[in-house]
FIDREN-569856 format. One record per residue (C-alpha): chain; residue in one letter; z, y, x. Coordinates in pm, 1 decimal. Layout:
 chaine residu       up    north     east
      A      a        Z        Y        X
...
//
This chain:
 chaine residu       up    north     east
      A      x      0.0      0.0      0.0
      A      x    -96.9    363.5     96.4
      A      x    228.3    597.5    185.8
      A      x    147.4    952.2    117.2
      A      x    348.9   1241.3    -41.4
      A      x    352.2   1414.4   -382.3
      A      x    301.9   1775.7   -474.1
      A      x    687.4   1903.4   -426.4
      A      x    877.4   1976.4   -778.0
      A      x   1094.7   2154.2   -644.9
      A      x   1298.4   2271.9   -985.8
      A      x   1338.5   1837.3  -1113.1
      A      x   1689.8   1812.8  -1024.2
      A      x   1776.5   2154.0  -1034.3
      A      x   1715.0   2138.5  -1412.8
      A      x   1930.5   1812.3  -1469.0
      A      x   2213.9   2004.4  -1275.1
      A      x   2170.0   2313.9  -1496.7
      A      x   2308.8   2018.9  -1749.0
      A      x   1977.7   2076.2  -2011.4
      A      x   1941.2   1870.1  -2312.8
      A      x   1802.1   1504.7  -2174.1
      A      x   1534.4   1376.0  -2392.0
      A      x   1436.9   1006.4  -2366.8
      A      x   1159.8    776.3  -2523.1
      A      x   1435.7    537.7  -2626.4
      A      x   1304.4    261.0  -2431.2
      A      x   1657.9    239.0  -2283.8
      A      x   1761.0    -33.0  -2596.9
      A      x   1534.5   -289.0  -2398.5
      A      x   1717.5   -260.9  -2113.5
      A      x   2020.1   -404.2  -2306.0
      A      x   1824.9   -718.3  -2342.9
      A      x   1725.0   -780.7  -2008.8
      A      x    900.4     -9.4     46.8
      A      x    747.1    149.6    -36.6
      A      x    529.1    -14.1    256.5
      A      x    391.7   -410.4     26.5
      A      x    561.1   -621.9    178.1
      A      x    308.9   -919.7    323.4
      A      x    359.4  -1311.9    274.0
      A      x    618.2  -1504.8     62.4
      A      x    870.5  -1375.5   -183.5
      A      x   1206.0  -1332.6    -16.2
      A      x   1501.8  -1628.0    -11.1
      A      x   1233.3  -1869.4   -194.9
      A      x   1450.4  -2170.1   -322.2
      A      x   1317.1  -2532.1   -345.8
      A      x   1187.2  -2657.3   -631.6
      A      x    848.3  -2535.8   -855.6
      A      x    891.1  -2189.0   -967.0
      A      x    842.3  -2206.4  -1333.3
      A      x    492.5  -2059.4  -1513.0
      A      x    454.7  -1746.4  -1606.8
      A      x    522.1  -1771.8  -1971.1
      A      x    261.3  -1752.3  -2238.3
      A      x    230.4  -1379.1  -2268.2
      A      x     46.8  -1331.9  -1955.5
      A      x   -299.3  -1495.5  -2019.1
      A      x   -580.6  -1579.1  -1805.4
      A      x   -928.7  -1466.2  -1996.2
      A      x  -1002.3  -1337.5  -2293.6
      A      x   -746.0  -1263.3  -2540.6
      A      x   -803.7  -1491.6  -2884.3
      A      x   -619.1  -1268.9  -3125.1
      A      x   -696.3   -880.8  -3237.8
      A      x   -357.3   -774.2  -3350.3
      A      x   -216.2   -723.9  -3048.0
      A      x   -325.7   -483.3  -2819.4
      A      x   -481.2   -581.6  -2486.8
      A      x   -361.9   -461.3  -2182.4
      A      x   -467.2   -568.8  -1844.8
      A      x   -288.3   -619.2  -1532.8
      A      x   -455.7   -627.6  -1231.2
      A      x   -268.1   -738.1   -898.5
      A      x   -324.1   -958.3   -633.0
      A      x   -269.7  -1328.3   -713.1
      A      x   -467.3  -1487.5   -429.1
      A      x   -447.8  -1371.3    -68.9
      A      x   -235.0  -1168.9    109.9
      A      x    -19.8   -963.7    -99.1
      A      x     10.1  -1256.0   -359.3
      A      x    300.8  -1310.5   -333.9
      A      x    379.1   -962.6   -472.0
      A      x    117.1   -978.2   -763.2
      A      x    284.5  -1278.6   -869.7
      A      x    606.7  -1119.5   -848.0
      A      x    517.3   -797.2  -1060.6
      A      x    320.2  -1090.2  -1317.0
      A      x    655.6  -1268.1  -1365.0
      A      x    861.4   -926.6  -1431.3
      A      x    582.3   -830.8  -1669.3
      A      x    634.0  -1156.8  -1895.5
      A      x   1025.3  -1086.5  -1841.4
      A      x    973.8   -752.8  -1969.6
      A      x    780.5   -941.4  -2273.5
      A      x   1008.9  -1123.7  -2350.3
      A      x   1276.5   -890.4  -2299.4
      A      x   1147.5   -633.2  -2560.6
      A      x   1040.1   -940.3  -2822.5
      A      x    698.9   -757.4  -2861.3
      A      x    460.1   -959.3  -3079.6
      A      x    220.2   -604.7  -3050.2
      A      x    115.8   -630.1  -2684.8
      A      x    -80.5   -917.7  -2501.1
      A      x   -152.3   -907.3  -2069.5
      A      x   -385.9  -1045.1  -1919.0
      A      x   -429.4  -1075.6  -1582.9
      A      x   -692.1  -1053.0  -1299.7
      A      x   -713.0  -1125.6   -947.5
      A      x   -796.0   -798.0   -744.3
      A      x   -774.5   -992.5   -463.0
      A      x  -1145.0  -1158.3   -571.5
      A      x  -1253.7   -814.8   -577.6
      A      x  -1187.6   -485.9   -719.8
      A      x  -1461.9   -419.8   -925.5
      A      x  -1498.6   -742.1  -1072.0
      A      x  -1159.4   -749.9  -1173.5
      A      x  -1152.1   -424.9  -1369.7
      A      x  -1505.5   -510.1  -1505.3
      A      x  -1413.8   -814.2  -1634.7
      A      x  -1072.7   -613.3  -1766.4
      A      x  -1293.2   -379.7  -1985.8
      A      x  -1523.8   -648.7  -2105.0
      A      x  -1241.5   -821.6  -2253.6
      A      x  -1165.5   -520.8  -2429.5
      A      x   -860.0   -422.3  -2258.4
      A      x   -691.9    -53.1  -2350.9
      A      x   -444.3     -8.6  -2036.6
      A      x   -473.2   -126.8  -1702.9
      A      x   -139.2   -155.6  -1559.6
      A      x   -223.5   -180.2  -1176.6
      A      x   -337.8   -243.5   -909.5
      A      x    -87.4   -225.2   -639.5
      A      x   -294.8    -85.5   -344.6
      A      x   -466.4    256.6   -349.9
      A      x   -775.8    105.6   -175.4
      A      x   -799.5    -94.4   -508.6
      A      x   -698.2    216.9   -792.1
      A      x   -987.1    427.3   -542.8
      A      x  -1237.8    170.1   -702.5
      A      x  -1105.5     86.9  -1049.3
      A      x  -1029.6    448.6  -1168.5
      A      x  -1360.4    574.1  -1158.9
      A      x  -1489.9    288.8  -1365.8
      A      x  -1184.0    296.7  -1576.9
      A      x  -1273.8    638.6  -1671.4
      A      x  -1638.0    563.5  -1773.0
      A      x  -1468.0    375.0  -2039.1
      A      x  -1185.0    608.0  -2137.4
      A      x   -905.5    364.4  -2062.4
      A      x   -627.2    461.6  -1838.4
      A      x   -456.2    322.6  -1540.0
      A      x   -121.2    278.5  -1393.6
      A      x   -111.2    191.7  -1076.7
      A      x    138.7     51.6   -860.5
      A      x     66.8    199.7   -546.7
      A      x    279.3    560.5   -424.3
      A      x    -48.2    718.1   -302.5
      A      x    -35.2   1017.8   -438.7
      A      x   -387.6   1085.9   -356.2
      A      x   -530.0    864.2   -626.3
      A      x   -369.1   1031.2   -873.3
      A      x   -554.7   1248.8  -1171.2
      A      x   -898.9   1141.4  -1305.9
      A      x   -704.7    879.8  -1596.2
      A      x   -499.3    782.9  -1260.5
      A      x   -153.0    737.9  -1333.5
      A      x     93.6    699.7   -992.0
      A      x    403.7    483.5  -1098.2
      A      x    483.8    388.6   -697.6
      A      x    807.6    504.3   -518.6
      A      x    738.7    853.9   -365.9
      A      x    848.6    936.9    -20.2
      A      x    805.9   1302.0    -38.8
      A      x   1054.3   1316.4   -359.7
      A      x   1302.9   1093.8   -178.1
      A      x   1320.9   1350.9    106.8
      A      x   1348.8   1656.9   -118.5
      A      x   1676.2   1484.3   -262.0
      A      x   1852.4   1392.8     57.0
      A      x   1777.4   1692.8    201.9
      A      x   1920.2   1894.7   -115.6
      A      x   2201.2   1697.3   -100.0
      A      x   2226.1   1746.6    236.9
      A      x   2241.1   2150.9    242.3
      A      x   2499.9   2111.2    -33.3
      A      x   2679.1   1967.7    206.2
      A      x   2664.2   2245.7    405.1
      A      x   2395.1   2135.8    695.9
      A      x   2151.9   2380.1    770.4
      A      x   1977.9   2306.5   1083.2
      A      x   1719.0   1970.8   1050.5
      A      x   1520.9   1778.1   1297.3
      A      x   1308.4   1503.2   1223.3
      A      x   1164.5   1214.9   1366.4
      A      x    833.2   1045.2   1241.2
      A      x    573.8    748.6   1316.6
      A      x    241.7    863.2   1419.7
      A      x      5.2    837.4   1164.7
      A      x    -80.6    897.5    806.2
      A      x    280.1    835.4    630.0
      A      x    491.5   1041.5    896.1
      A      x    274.3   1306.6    877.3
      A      x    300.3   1325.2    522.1
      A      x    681.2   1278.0    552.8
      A      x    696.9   1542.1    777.9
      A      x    510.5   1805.9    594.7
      A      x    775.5   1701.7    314.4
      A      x   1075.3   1792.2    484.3
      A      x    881.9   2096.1    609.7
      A      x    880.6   2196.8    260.9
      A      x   1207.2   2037.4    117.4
      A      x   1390.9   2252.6    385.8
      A      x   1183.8   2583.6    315.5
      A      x   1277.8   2514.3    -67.5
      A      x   1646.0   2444.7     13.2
      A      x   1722.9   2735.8    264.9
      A      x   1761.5   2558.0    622.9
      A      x   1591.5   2559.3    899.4
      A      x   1345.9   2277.8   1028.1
      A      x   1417.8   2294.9   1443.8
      A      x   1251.6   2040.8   1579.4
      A      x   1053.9   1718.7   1455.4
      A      x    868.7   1493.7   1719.9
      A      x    690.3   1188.4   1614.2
      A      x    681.6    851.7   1777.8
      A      x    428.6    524.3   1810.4
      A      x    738.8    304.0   1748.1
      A      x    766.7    125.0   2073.0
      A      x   1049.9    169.8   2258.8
      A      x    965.6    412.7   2545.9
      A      x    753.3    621.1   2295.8
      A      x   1101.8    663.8   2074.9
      A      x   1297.0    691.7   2364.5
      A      x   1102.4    984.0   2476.3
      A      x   1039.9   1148.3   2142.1
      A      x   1469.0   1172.3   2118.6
      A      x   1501.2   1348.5   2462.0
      A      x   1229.3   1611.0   2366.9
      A      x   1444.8   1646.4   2034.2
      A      x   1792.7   1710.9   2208.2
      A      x   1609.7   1930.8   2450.5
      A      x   1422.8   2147.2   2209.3
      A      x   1711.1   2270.7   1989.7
      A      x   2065.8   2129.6   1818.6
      A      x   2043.1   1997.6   1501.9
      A      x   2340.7   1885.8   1295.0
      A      x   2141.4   1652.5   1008.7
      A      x   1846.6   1380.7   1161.2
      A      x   1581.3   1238.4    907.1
      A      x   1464.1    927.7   1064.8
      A      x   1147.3    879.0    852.4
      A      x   1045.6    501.0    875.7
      A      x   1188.1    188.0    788.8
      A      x   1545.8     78.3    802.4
      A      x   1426.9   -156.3   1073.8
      A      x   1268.2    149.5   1281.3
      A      x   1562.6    375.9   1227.7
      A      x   1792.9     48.0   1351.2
      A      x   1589.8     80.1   1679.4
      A      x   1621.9    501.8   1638.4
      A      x   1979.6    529.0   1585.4
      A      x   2128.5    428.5   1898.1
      A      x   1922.0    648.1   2118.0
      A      x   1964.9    930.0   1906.6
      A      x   2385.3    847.7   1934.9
      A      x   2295.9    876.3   2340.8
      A      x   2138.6   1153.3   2321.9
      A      x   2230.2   1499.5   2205.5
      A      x   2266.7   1351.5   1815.3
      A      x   2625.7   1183.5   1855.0
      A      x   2754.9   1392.2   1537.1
      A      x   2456.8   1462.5   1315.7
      A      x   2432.2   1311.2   1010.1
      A      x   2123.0   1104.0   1016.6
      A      x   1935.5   1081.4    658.5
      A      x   1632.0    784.4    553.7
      A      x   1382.7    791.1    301.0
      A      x   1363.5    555.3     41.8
      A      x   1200.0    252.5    264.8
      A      x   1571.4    183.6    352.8
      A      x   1663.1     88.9    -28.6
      A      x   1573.6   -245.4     58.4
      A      x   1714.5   -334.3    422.2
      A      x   2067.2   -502.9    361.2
      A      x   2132.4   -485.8    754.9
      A      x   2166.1   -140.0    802.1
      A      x   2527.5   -142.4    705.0
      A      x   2578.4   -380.6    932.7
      A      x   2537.9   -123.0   1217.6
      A      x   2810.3    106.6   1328.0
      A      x   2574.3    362.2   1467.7
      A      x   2438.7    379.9   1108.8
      A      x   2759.9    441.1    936.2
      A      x   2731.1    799.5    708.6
      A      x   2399.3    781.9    715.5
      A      x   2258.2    947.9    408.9
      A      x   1906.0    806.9    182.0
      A      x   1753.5    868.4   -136.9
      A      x   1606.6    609.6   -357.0
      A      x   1591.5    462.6   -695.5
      A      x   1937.7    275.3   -818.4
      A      x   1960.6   -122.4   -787.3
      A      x   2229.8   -157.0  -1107.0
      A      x   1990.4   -222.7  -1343.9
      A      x   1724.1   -413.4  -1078.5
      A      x   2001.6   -653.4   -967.8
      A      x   2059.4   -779.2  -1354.9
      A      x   1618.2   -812.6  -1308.9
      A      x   1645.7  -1002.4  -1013.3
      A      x   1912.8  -1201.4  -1148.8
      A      x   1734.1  -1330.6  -1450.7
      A      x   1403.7  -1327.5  -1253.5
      A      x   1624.2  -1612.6  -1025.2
      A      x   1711.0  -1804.7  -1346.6
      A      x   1372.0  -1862.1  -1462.5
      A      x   1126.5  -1901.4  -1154.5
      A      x   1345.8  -2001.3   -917.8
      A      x   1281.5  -1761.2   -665.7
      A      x   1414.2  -1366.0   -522.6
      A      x   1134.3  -1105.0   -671.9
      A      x    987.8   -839.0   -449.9
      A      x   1162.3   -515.5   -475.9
      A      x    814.0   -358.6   -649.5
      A      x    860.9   -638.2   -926.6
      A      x   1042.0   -360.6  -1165.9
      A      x    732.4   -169.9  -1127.5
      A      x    583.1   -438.8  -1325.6
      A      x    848.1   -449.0  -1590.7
      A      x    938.5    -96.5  -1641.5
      A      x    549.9    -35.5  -1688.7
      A      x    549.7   -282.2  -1979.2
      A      x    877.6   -141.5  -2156.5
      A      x    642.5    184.9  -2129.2
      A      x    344.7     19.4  -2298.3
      A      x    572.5   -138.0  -2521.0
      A      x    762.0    214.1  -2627.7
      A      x    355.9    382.6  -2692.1
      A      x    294.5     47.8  -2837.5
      A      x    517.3    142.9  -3128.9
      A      x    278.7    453.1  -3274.2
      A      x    -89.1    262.3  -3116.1
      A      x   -307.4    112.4  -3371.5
      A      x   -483.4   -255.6  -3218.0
      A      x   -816.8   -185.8  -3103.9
      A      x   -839.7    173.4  -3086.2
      A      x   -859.1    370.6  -2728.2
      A      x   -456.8    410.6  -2556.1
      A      x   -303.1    725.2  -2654.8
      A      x   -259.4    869.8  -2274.0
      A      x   -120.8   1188.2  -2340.8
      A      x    205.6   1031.3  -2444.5
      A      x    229.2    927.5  -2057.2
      A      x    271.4   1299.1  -2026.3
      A      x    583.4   1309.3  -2244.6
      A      x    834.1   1596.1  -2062.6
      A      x   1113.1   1378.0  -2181.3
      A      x   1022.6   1106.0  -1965.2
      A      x   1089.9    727.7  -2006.8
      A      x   1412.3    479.4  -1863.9
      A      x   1328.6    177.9  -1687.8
      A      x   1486.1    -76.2  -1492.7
      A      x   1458.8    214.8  -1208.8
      A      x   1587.4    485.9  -1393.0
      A      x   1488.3    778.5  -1532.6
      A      x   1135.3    865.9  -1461.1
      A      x    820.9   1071.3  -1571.1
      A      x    476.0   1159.3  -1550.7
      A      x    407.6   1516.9  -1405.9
      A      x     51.5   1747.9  -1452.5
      A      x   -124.9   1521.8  -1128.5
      A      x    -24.8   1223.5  -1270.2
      A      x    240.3   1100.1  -1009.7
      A      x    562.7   1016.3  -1083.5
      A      x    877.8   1195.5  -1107.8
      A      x   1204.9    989.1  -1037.3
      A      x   1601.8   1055.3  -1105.8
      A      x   1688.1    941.7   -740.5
      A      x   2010.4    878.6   -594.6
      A      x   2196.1    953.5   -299.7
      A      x   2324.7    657.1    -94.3
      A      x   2570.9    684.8    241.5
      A      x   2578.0    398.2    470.0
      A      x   2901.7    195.5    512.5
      A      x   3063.9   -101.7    692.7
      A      x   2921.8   -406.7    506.2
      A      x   2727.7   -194.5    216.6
      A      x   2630.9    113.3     62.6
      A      x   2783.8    357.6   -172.7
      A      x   2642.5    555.4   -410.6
      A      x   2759.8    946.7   -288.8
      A      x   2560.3   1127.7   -563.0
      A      x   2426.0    934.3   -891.9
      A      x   2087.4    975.5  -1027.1
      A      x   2065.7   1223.3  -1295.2
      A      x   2002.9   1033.1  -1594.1
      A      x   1717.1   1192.6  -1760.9
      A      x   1528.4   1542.0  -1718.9
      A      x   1613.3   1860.1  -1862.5
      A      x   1371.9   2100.2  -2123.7
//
């Protein structure tokens, strides 16, 4: 999957702290009943034994019945990232089943076997929606023709560069996880940032982000140096830090892997107090509290309560750990399911409720679709401790009017 940035909004959470009126779709009730970077090869702690099918919601070829509406999902079931499309299939017949819908049918198709044959065969089959695909390489192909036929898509991916055109970005968004912990941060009273990024596409997106989430928040950005993430190329990029200028908060803006690497060099070199802050890649590394260097750390991501209840009941029936992206696939369906409600079978998808200001819940929280198409998420602020994190600062739980 593509990492890129979003268009800043820079007045989201200021408007949930101004305590405004919180409007939701309601889509919450389901919920009772239940890195961004794709991860490659098997699902995570895979028991032994078969995992179990897919359920009969999810369908393979053309839909039988015309009372339901048709919505296609289009991930990768063969190849390298299967083991993720198969992952977001399962949470989407979870999700199904979850909700009790007898209004909404999926079908899915391999993008893997291509693209364009996948959303071609998609809109021959009459499909409305297209919830998918997971890379931006992928959505690049399938909007356009998507378009042509007036049905929308959702896509997976956090490239915020696909978005707009009947594009719909429902990915995790790096640049909206910085703007949070550095908010938090300077409410905290740090003013002075440095930065250090990986070379390439995603860190310099991350680092025009903080550029801007700084600007926004009133501190000053005093050094960022970027790094090819060997060892003498980080070891380098952390002396030209401590010798540019003092900095009293660190964004380490890679994986929780990377910044396990980072962390100890920065600790030996002119960053032994600053508070060192991650983006929302870290969500899913359960080692980093394992590392005293890390300890205060401060990130930004999406809560786990509800996904660990997902991943639980994901266990119980296919007898494996999802991927972390599977609630992508399920909180897309409570959203079809919600528009379902008012959609008559047959007739084009209603897209401009996607652009409901009120916004929708999901297993990730509070989240909604701004003008570009991308995104918005509640995000919360985690701190690194011995043995796990803590939540320092909850999500908000919906957006203000």
């Amino acid at each position: 999957m593509t990492e890129t940035d979003a268009p800043r909004q820079a007045n989201m959470f200021a408007a949930v702290k101004r305590g405004a009126r919180i409007a939701f779709m309601g889509t919450a009730l389901f919920l009772a009943a239940c890195s961004s970077i794709v991860p490659k090869g098997p699902a995570p702690t895979t028991p032994t034994g078969p995992a179990q099918p897919t359920g009969p919601e999810v369908v393979q070829g053309l839909p039988t019945d015309t009372a339901r509406h048709r919505v296609a999902l289009l991930v990768p079931m063969t190849g390298t990232n299967a083991g993720v499309g198969q992952s977001i299939a399962n949470a989407t017949t979870l999700a199904l089943l979850d909700t009790k819908t007898d209004r909404v049918r999926i079908t899915t198709y391999d993008t893997a076997l291509g693209a364009a044959a996948a959303v071609n065969k998609a809109l021959a089959d009459g499909n409305r929606l297209i919830l998918g695909p997971l890379l931006a390489e992928d959505a690049r192909v399938i909007g356009p023709i998507a378009a042509r036929a007036n049905v929308p898509v959702v896509s997976f991916s956090n490239d915020a560069s696909i978005a707009g055109g009947g594009v719909y970005v429902l990915g995790y968004n790096t640049a909206q996880s910085i703007d949070r912990v550095v908010d938090f941060a300077k409410d905290k009273g740090l003013t002075r940032f440095g930065a250090l990024v990986p070379r390439g596409t995603y860190g310099e997106r991350a680092g025009n982000a903080l550029l801007r989430a700084v600007q926004q928040a009133g501190g000053t950005v005093v050094s960022m140096q970027s790094f090819d993430r060997s060892p003498a190329s980080i070891t380098a990029a952390v002396k030209k830090l401590q010798a540019s200028s003092s900095y009293d908060a660190l964004l380490i803006a890679d994986s929780g892997r990377v910044a396990l690497q980072v962390a100890p060099i920065v600790r030996k070199n002119g960053g032994a107090t600053a508070r060192l802050l991650g983006t929302e890649l870290w969500n899913t590394d359960t080692s980093l509290a394992a590392s005293p260097v890390l300890r205060g750390a401060w990130f930004a991501s999406v809560s786990d309560t509800l996904y660990r209840q997902l991943a639980t009941k994901y266990r119980a029936r296919y007898g494996a750990a999802p991927f972390r992206l599977s609630s992508l696939g399920y909180d897309s369906v409570l959203l079809t399911v919600r528009i379902a409600q008012d959609w008559k079978p047959g007739s084009p998808f209603p897209a401009a409720r996607l652009r409901d200001a009120g916004g929708f819940s999901g297993i990730d929280g509070a989240f909604r679709f701004n003008r570009q198409g991308i995104a918005e998420r509640a995000l919360e602020v985690n701190e690194v401790g011995a043995g796990a994190s803590t939540v320092v600062d909850p999500a908000p739980r919906g957006f203000g009017e």
